[in-house]
C-alpha positions, 0 to 999 in steps of 0.5 A: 796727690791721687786724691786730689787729682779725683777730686779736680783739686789740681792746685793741691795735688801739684803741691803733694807732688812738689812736696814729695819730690823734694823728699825723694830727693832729700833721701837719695830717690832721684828717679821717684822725686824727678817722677814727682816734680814732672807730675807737679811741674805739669800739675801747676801747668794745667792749673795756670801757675805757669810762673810757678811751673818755670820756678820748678823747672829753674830749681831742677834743670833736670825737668827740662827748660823753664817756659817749654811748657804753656797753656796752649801745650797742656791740655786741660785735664778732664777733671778740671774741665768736669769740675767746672761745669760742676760749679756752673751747673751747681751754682744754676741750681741755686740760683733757681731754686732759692730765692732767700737771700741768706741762703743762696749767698752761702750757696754760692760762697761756698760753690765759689771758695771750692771750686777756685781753690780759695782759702778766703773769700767775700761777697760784697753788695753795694749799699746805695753808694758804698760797698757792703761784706755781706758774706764771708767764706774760709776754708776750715779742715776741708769744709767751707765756713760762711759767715753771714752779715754786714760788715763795713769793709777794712784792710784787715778784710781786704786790701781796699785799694784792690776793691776801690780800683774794681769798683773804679774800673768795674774790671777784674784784678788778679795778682799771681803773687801779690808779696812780688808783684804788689809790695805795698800790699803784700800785708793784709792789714795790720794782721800781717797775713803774707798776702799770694793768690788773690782776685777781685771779681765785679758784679754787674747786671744791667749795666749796675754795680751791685758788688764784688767777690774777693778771693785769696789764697796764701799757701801759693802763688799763681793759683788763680789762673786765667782758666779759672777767673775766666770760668768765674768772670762767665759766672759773674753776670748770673751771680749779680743776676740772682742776688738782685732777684733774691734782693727784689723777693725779699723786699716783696716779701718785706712788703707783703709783711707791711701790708698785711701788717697795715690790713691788720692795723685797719681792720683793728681800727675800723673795730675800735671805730665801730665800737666807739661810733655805736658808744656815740649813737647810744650816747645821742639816743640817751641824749635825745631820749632825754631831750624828747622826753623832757617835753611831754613831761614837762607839760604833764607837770604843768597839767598837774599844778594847773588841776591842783589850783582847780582843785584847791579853790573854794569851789573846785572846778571839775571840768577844768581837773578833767581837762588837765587829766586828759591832757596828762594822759595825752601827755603820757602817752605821747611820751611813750610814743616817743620812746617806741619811736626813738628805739625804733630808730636805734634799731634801725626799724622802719618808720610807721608810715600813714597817710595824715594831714599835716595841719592837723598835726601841728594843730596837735602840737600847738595845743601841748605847747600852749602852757609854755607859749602862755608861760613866755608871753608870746603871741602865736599867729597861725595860717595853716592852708594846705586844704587837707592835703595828705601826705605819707609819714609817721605821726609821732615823728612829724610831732617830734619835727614840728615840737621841736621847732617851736620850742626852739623859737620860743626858746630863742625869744626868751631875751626878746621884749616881751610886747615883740615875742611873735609867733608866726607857724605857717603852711602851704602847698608848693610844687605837690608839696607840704611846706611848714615854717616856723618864724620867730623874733629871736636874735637869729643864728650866729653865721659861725653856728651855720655850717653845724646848725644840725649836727649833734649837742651844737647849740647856742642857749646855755641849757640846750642839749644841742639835740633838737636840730639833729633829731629833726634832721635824722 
């Protein structure tokens, strides 16, 4: 009882003193056992179990009449004053220190369970419309167990009808004894626990239900007293007020880990981007190497079989070889103008800009297409008047331009007849600026093909690449 009444458990020690009392009287000691029972009789008065305070005083007339004592006529105790600025001043220091849901939830159940004398408790927390056991406390040899998580809650837990009605009314519910005052729910479930003590206390911030604390203590009734649910409903408000705080930080944190994970995503797919994209310039660079190259040599074969027939006649035609040899060499070396070119463009160099004439140029390119337009009956007319005006531009570019416009028209007659395969290449200045166009007496472009006429292998001849479009455009 000494220990006890250090240590602010007044309910215990009204119980030692009770218990000790009877036993004094059972062996004859009335004066220690009256001393005991005064002491417990006044114990249960200072803990708020004042219909348990006048059952002891209506078992022994001798402690005087039951009900003389009341709450206003026994002053508080100071340890029981000191216990429960403890409990507030612990339960602030959690709440402002943690911020882990898990762990200031096993704070306060523990603070909780102690400090108001409880056997068994239960921390609720709405879940949308329906209530949630998220913790559970039970006093186990003097220290508080709690168990962590989510359990749907049932009778065998706790009485549903008490927890339905705070939930309803959003008020506390005490029962000092619930096997007298509440008989249908003197059972807890079908464990058959005698249910005594037990409060329900709701959690409101706000003006928001966000749950409820569930207390019982069977070992007697009355255990709760007004003091005591006063001192739990004034800690209420701060309790809800740290569970949704620590609610809202862990769904912060929640959404720090999905960002973070969303970022590592992103940058996870911008490197498989970047590496397919570079995968898709080598592969456009192979395909225009390909496309570009196919020309100048193509023309140098030509050149071949034309000095081979000057070489095969009866009397061979020297200058004629000759011709063919300079336009294989011109060939070969535009061939490997070409190739600088393109991997100057795949690694982003700058392009060799010289002052030129573009008739020039297209004059040079007419002169290495001229076996091809021979080869496909076409009929070019030229009206190339821009009066030697210069402009700033790399040479093997603009012929890779100009080359692959032609081919194109010509390509794009190869079902025309042959008497309407008409070549028209033009030049003019306009506005101080050079405008070179290429018309041919092909079919045309389909108008689904229009929108994508220069993206990269989009063509319309079953042997194209689709390469040349874009090259002039890049």
């Amino acid at each position: 009882a000494r220990v006890a009444a250090a240590s602010g458990f007044v309910h215990e020690q009204a119980l030692a003193c009770e218990l000790a009392g009877a036993l004094c009287l059972a062996n004859g000691l009335p004066d220690s056992g009256l001393h005991h029972l005064h002491s417990a009789r006044d114990a249960y008065r200072r803990w708020g179990a004042h219909h348990k305070a006048d059952q002891l005083c209506r078992q022994y007339p001798e402690l005087g009449d039951a009900g003389a004592g009341g709450p206003e006529q026994v002053p508080a105790e100071p340890a029981r004053v000191a216990a429960g600025w403890e409990l507030g001043m612990r339960a602030a220091q959690a709440m402002s220190s943690e911020r882990v849901m898990d762990r200031l939830i096993e704070s306060l159940m523990a603070d909780v369970v102690v400090h108001a004398g409880a056997q068994y408790g239960l921390l609720l927390l709405m879940r949308g419309d329906r209530p949630m056991i998220e913790a559970s406390a039970r006093v186990v040899d003097g220290a508080v167990s709690t168990t962590l998580g989510t359990v749907e809650p049932n009778d065998d837990l706790l009485p549903l009808t008490v927890l339905n009605s705070v939930l309803r009314t959003r008020q506390t519910f005490a029962l000092a004894d619930a096997s007298a005052d509440a008989p249908s729910i003197r059972m807890r479930g079908a464990s058959g626990r005698r249910l005594r003590s037990l409060v329900c206390l709701p959690l409101v911030r706000g003006g928001t239900l966000i749950g409820a604390y569930y207390l019982e203590n069977n070992l007697a009734p009355g255990v709760f007293g007004a003091g005591r649910i006063a001192e739990l409903e004034v800690l209420a408000p701060q309790v809800a007020i740290a569970l949704e705080t620590a609610r809202l930080y862990e769904q912060l944190i929640d959404e720090n880990d999905r960002r973070l994970a969303a970022e590592m995503g992103l940058r996870s797919a911008r490197a498989e981007l970047a590496r397919t994209s570079h995968l898709t310039v080598m592969g456009t660079l192979a395909a225009s190497i390909a496309h570009e190259v196919n020309q100048p040599l193509t023309a140098i074969v030509a050149s071949v079989d034309a000095s081979l027939r000057w070489l095969n006649r009866a009397t061979p035609n020297l200058g004629e070889v000759q011709d063919g040899l300079a336009h294989i060499r011109k060939n070969g070396l535009r061939a490997a103008e070409i190739i600088r070119a393109l991997r100057a463009l795949a690694r982003q160099t700058p392009s060799v800009m010289t002052p030129l004439r573009p008739d020039e140029v297209l004059s040079e390119v007419l002169d290495m297409v001229r076996m091809e337009i021979a080869g496909h009956g076409v009929r070019v007319s030229t009206s190339l008047s821009t009066d030697g005006a210069l402009v700033a531009a790399d040479r093997v570019q603009l012929q890779q331009v100009m080359l692959n416009l032609i081919t194109n028209a010509i390509d794009a007659m190869a079902t025309t007849p042959p008497d309407a395969r008409d070549l028209v290449i033009a030049s003019a200045l306009e506005n101080a600026e050079v405008v070179i166009r290429v018309e041919d007496a092909g079919h045309g472009i389909p108008d689904a093909m229009r929108q994508r006429l220069f993206d990269p292998f989009i063509t319309s001849k079953q042997s194209g690449m689709g390469m040349g479009l874009a090259i002039c455009k890049s």
